[in-house]
NUKOL-963369 format. One record per residue (C-alpha): x, y, z; residue in three letters. Coordinates in pm, 1 decimal, padded with zeros to 6 digits. Example, Ala and Ser with C-alpha at 12.3 -4.5 7.8 and 13.67 -1.06 7.14 Angstrom:
! residues 2
         x         y         z  doke
   01230.0  -00450.0   00780.0   ALA
   01367.0  -00106.0   00714.0   SER
This chain:
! residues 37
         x         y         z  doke
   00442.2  -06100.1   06035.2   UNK
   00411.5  -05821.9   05863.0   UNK
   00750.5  -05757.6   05715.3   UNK
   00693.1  -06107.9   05589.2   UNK
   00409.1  -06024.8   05329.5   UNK
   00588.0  -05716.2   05239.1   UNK
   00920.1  -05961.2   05146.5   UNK
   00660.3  -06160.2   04978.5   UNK
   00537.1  -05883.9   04780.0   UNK
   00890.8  -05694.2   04703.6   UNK
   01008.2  -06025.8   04575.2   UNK
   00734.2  -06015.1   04272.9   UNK
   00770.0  -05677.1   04179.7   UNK
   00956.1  -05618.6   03867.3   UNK
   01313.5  -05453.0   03923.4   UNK
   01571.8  -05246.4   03749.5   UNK
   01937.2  -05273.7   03856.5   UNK
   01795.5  -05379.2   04225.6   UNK
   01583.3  -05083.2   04244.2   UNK
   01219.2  -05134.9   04204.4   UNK
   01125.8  -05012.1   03945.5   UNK
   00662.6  -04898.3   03852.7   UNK
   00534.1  -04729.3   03577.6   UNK
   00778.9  -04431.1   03615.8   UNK
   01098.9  -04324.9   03765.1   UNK
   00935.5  -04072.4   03930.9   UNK
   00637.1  -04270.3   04160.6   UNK
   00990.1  -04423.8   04321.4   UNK
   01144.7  -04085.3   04407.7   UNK
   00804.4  -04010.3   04574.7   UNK
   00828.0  -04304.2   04852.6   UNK
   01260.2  -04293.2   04833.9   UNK
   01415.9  -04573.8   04766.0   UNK
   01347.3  -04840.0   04913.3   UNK
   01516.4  -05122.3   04827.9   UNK
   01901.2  -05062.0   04820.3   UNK
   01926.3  -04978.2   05187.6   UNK
């Protein structure tokens, strides 16, 4: 169930080149990469 709202949620966030991208390159590098596993 839970995985679901996080699909949910990855799906609306904006991305760049299929990495997600926030504010700055650098909040990503904090939490790794998450999305081109």
């Amino acid at each position: 169930v839970r995985y679901y709202s996080r699909k949910k949620l990855a799906e609306q966030r904006p991305r760049l080149k299929g990495q997600f991208v926030r504010q700055t390159v650098s909040e990503t590098k904090k939490k790794g990469a998450i999305s081109d596993e």
